[in-house]
N, C-alpha and C positions, 0 to 999 in steps of 0.2 A: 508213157508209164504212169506219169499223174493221174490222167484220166480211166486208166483202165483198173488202176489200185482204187481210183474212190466208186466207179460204178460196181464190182466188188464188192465193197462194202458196201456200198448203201443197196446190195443184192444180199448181203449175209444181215446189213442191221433190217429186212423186210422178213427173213426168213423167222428172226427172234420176233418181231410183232406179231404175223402171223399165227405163232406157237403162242402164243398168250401169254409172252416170259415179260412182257414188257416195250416198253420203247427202244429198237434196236440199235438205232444209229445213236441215243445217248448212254445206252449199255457200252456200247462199244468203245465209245470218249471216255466215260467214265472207267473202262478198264485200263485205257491207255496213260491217264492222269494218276490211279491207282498203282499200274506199274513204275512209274518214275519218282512216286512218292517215299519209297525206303532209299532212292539216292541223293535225294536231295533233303533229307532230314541227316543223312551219314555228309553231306557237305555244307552244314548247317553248322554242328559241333566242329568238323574239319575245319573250315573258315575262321571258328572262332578263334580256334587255338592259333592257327597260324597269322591269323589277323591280328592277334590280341585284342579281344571281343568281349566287352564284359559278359560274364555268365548272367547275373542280372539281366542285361539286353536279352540273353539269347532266350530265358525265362519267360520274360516280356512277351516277346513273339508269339512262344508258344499259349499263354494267357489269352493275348489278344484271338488269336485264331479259334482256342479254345469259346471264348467271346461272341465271335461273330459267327461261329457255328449253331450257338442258341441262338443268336439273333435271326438268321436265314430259317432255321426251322419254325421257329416263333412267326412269321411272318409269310413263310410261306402256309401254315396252318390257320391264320386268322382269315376271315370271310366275313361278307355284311352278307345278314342271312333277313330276305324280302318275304315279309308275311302275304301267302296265295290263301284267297279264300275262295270256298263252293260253294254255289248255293245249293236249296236244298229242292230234292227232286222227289216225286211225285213214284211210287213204287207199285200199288196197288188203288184201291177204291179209296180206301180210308186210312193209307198207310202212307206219310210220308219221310223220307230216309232226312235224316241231318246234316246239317251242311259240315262241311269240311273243310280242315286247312293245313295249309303245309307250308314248308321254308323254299324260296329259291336262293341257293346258296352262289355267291358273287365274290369268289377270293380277291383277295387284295392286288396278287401278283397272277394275272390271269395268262401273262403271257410267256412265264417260264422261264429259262434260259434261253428263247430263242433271240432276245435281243441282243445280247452279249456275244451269243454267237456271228450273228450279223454283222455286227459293228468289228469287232478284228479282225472278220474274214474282208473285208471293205477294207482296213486299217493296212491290211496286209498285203493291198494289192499293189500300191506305192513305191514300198521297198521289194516287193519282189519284181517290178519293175525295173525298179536301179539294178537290182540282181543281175539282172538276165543281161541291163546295157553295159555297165560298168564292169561286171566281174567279180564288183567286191563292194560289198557296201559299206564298210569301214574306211577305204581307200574314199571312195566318194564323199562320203563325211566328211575328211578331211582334207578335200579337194582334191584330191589324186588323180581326176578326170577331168576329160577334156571340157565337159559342158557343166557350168554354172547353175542350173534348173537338177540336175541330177544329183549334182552335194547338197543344193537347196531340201531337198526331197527328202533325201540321206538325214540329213540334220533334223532337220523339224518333225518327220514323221516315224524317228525313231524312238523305242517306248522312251519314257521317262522326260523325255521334251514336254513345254507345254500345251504345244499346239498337238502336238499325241495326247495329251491327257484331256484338252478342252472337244477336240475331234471326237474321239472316245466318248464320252458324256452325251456330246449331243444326239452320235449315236445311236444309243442304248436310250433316249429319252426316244426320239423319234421311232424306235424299233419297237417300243415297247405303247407305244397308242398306235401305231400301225398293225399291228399285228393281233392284237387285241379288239382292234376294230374287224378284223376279220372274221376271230373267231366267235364271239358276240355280236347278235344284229338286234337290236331293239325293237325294231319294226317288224320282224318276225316273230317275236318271242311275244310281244303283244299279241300279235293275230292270233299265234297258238292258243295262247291263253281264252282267247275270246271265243274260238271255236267250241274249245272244252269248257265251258264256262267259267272258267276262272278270273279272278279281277286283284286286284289290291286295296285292301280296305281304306277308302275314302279318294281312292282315282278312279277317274272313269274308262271304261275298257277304250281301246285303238289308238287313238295321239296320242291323248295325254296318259297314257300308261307307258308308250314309247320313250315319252318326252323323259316322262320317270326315270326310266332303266337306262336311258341317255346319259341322266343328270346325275345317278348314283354311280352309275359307270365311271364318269368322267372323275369324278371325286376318287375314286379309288384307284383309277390308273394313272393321277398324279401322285397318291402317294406310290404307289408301285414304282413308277417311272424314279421319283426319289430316292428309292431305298434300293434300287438297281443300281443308277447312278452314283451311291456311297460305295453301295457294297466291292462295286469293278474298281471306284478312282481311288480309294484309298489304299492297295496296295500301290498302285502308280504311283502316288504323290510318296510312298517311303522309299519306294526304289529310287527318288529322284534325288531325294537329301541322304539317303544312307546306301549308297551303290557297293558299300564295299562287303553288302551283305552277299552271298552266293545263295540265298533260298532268301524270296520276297513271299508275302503273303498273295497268292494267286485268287482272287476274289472274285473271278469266273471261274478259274477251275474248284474252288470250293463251294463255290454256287450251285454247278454242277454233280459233283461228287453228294453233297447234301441232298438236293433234288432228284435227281435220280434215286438213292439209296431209299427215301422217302416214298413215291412213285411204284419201286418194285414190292416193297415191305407191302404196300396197301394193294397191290394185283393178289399180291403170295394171299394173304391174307383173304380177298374174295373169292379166291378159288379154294381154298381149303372151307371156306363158307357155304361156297355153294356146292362141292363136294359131299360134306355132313349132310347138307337139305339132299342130295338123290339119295344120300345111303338111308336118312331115315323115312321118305318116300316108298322106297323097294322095300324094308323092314316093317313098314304101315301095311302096302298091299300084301307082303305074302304072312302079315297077322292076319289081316281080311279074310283071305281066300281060308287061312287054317279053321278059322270060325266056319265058315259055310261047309 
């Protein structure tokens, strides 16, 4: 059933890439996260009252969230933008064309939510383990079974522990130069470069243009790797001192929610872009044709 529910969907989130609607399989997280979000703001106020919850606190939260939602955007929008220059080329007898330059733009957070995602799907393989042995993972936590390695498990690897939160972390740190490394290759984008003649003002094309895009990279996806690292453990660490909260601030799932909403707004947006450029194309030729 697991496996035939997720190839399903990751067959319906290909079906939404495909149409041009966007990324489907984080459409699809992001609907699911979206649906659960009007129950757990109604057990949010619920909790308070019945907890006796200062309103202030519950203000708080909301602030904070409100907080780190500029923050994710702000950050996911910032890029180190790498000055490409042309030289200048030769067009005619006595004519020669100007050189050119452009930005190559190097976001801060180059590897998205994928790390985040990696890292709990990894976190989560443990207790669902104990699951499947134990029956109960609650029961196992508190020793309720027969093996000692399975309450072990139970315990430590449940949220809000530290060894879940320090796990977590490193994670999303290693997920996030991993994956990043995949999708940027220095040594290609050099070569590109050099082919089209392009270079970086005061580097020399091939290695050491490499070595460049190595060295600006690395800089940037430590702070990336950092501002992932904040963004996921600081919900963790409130869950752990304030449990009696029923709705914790979810710092993947608002990562995500952010990221994505962001992501589709800028698809929506080049397609009604480039929709405008054929309509005034078609409006250009058949002015053309009415003159002839």
């Amino acid at each position: 059933t697991f496996t035939g529910g997720t190839m399903f969907l990751m067959w319906m989130g290909e079906q939404i890439t495909a149409r041009g609607v966007g990324n489907g399989i984080s459409l699809i997280i992001f609907a699911g996260i979206i649906a659960e979000m009007p129950r757990a703001i109604f057990n949010l106020f619920s909790g308070s009252r019945e907890q006796g919850i200062n309103v202030v606190f519950v203000v708080g939260v909301a602030a904070l969230v409100i907080a780190l939602t500029v923050f994710i955007v702000f950050i996911e929008r910032s890029q180190r933008r790498v000055l490409i220059q042309y030289p200048k080329r030769q067009q005619a007898a006595n004519q020669a064309a100007q050189g050119q330059s452009s930005f190559m733009p190097l976001k801060l957070n180059t590897s998205g939510v994928i790390p985040p995602i990696f890292a709990i799907a990894i976190l989560m393989l443990p207790l669902t383990a104990v699951g499947f042995m134990s029956g109960d993972t609650a029961a196992a936590a508190q020793g309720g079974t027969d093996g000692g390695v399975l309450a072990w498990i139970a315990t430590n690897f449940s949220p809000g522990s530290w060894t879940y939160i320090i796990t977590y972390g490193v994670l999303v740190a290693f997920f996030t130069f991993f994956y990043t490394s995949i999708m940027f290759n220095p040594e290609e984008t050099a070569d590109n470069l050099r082919k089209y003649g392009g270079f970086v003002p005061g580097i020399r094309p091939g290695r050491n243009t490499a070595a460049y895009f190595d060295y600006v990279l690395t800089r940037l996806t430590t702070i990336g790797a950092i501002y992932l690292v904040f963004v996921c453990l600081m919900p963790e660490i409130l869950r752990r001192y304030v449990p009696g909260i029923p709705f914790y601030i979810g710092g993947t799932s608002l990562l995500i929610v952010v990221t994505v909403t962001m992501d589709t707004v800028t698809q929506i947006q080049s397609h009604l872009i480039a929709h405008q450029y054929e309509g005034l194309i078609k409006k250009s030729r058949l002015g053309g044709k009415r003159k002839k």
